[in-house]
N, C-alpha and C positions, 0 to 999 in steps of 0.2 A: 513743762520742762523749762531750766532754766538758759539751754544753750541748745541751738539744734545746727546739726552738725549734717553735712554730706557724704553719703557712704555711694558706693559704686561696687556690684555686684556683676566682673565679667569671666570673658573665657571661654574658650572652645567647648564646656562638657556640660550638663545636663545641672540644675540644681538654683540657676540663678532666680527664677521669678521663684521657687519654693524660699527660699533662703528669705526673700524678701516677705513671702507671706508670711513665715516662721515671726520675723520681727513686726510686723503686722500682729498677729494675734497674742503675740505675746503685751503689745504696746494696749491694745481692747482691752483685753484682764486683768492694765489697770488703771481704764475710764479715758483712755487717751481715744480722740474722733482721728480717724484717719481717711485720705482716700488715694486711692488704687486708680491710677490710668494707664491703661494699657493701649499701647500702642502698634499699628501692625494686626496685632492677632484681634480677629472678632468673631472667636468661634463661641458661640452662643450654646455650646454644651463644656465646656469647661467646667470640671471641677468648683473650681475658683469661685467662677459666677455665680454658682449657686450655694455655696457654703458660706459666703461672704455672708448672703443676703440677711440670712439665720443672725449677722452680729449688728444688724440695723438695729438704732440709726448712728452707732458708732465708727459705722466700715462703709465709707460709700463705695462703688465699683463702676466704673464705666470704661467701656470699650470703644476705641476710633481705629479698627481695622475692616478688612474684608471677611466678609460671613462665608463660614464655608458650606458648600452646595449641598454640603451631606449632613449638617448639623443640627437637622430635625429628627435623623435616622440615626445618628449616631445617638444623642441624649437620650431615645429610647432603648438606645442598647441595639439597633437591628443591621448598625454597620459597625464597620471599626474606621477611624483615622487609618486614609490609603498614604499618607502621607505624596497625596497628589500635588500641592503647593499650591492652588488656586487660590489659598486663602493668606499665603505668604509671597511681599514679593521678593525677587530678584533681580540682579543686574541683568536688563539686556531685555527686561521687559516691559510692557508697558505699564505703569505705575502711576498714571493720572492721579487714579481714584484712589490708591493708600497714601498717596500724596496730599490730596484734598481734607483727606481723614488726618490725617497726621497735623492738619493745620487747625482742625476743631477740634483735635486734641491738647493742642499747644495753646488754645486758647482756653481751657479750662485747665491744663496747667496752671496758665498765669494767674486765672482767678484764685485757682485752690490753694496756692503760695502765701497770698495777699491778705484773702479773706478774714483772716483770724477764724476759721472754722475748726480748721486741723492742725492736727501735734503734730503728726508725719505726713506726707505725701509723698507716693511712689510713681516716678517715671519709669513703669515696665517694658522693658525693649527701646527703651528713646534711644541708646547706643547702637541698637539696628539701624534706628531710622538716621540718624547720623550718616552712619554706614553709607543708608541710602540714597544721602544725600535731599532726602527728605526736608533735613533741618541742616545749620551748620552750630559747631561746636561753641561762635560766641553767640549765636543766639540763647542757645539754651545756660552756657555761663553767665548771660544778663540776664537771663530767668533766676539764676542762681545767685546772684548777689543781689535781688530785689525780694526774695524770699522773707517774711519774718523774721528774727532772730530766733526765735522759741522753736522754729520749725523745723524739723528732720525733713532731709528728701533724700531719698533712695533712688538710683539710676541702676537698673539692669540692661544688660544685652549684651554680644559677644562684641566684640571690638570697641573698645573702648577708646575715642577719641586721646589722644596723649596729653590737649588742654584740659579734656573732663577729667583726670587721672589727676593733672597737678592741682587741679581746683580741691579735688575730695579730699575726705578728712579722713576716710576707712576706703582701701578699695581690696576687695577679696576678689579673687581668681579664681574661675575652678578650672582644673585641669585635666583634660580627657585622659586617660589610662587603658580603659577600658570601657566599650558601649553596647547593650545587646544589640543595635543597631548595625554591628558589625560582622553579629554572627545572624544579620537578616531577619532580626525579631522589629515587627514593626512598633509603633507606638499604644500603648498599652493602655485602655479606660481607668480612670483613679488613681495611675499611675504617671505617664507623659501629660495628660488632661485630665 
């Protein structure tokens, strides 16, 4: 690519890390190396993880969240996602350890920006960890203006810093309407993961 540009993928509804893999595979099919860091989530049966693997050594994928307790039972199929949150934090919890993770995430951010490895790089959920005060917004804006110029980096997660907002060059929204979640459908294999 001749220009890479920052997109930001938030909003309260369901679709942002898919949206990002979408421009992901689309970017593979045509020779473009990418990599995928995910932040926060490190559930080792995700979809994701394992579908990437198949577009090596074009697609790298790595995870710096918490593993969830059930993620050897679920990937066989013999639980489902309780949507218990062990494996996601929250305010008002204790958060050492996705804090820890979120800073060896941060540092393979910085390399995968730099490197000349990759066309794209995707910070999945880094707007979470914002959030969580994990990271702060000119941290990751000085990740952003030391970026290659050829490089695409994509930012997901719901709340989106208002500096990460004015930084991007694309930021899409998605907007809740409507969630089976509401009508108490839990999260769905192949589907939510």
């Amino acid at each position: 690519m001749d220009k890479g540009l920052v997109q930001v993928y938030t909003g309260d509804s369901k679709g942002k890390t898919t949206a990002a893999l979408g421009q992901c595979l689309r970017a593979v099919g045509h020779g473009f190396f990418v990599c995928f860091i995910q932040f926060i989530k490190g559930g080792a049966y995700t979809g994701e993880l394992y579908s990437t693997q198949r577009l090596y050594p074009n697609f790298a994928f790595r995870q710096y969240g918490i593993t969830c307790p059930y993620s050897t039972l679920i990937r066989q199929g013999e639980e489902k996602c309780r949507g218990c949150g062990k494996c996601f934090p929250s305010k008002g919890k204790d958060n050492a350890e996705c804090e820890r993770m979120t800073c060896l995430g941060f540092s393979a951010a910085e390399k995968a920006v730099c490197s000349g490895e990759y066309d794209i790089v995707v910070l999945d959920e880094i707007n979470h960890a914002i959030y969580q005060n994990f990271l702060t917004p000119d941290e990751v804006i000085a990740l952003l203006n030391k970026k290659l110029p050829y490089v695409e980096v994509i930012l997901t997660g719901r709340n989106a810093h208002p500096a990460i907002i004015e930084r991007a060059d694309l930021v899409t929204e998605m907007t809740l309407r409507k969630h089976p979640f509401q009508k108490g459908i839990i999260s769905r294999r192949g589907i939510e993961y």
